[in-house]
C-alpha positions, 0 to 999 in steps of 0.5 A: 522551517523545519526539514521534511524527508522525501520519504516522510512526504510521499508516505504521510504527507496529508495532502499527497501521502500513499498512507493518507491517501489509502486510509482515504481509499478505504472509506470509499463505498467500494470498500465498504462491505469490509473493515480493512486495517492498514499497516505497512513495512519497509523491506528493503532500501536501494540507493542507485547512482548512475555514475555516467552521468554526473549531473544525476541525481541519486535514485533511491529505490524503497520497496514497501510492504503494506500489510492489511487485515481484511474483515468479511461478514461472519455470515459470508460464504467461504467461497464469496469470501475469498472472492470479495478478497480478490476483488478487494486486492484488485482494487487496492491494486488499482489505488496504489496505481493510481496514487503513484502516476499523481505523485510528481516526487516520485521519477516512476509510477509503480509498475509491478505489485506481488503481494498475498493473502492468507486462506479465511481465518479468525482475525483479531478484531476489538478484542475478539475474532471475526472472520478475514484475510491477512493481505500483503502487497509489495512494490517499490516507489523511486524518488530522488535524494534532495 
């Protein structure tokens, strides 16, 4: 049986990955009023072992960048627009929570997201533009090393 990295499960695992699970997310009818492509990147690594205890485990500390481009109705208004976006934010928001608390590979849920959006602009889209948000969250996810 071949080997499966940790961080390979709790991204792209189909049954339980962060990346499926959003994509899933997403075609949900709370997300339906825009089209949100989805990308992420990888900051920064943190590997911590706790040296007094020698049973421990070590920890490792991934902190994630996903990267979103949310599409919105050319006809919408500028200031319902950025509205939509906050509300779309809150949301993902509140999936990336939840996913998390589920996740029994990861040793803590996530307990903080930052993350930006950029002011309503022209988005590529299918080889033309339309109207959108660039998003960014960031968080980290802990899991131990097997």
């Amino acid at each position: 049986m071949p080997y499966t990295s940790n961080i390979r499960q709790i991204l792209s695992n189909p049954e339980t990955g962060l990346l499926p699970y959003l994509r899933q997310q997403l075609e949900k009818e709370e997300f339906s009023q825009s089209k949100a492509q989805l990308g992420f990147h990888v900051d920064e690594f943190l590997t911590n072992v706790n040296s007094d205890d020698r049973s421990s485990k070590p920890q490792t500390t991934l902190f994630i960048t996903l990267k979103l481009s949310i599409l919105v109705d050319p006809h919408t208004n500028p200031d319902d627009a950025t509205l939509y976006a906050l509300e779309f934010q809150q949301m993902l928001d509140v999936e990336i929570i939840n996913w998390s608390q589920q996740n029994p590979q990861l040793l803590k849920s996530v307990q903080e997201i930052k993350g930006t959006f950029s002011n309503l602009e022209e988005i590529p889209y299918h080889g033309g533009y339309l109207p959108g948000f660039e998003m960014q969250r960031k968080f980290a996810l802990t899991y131990a090393v097997e």
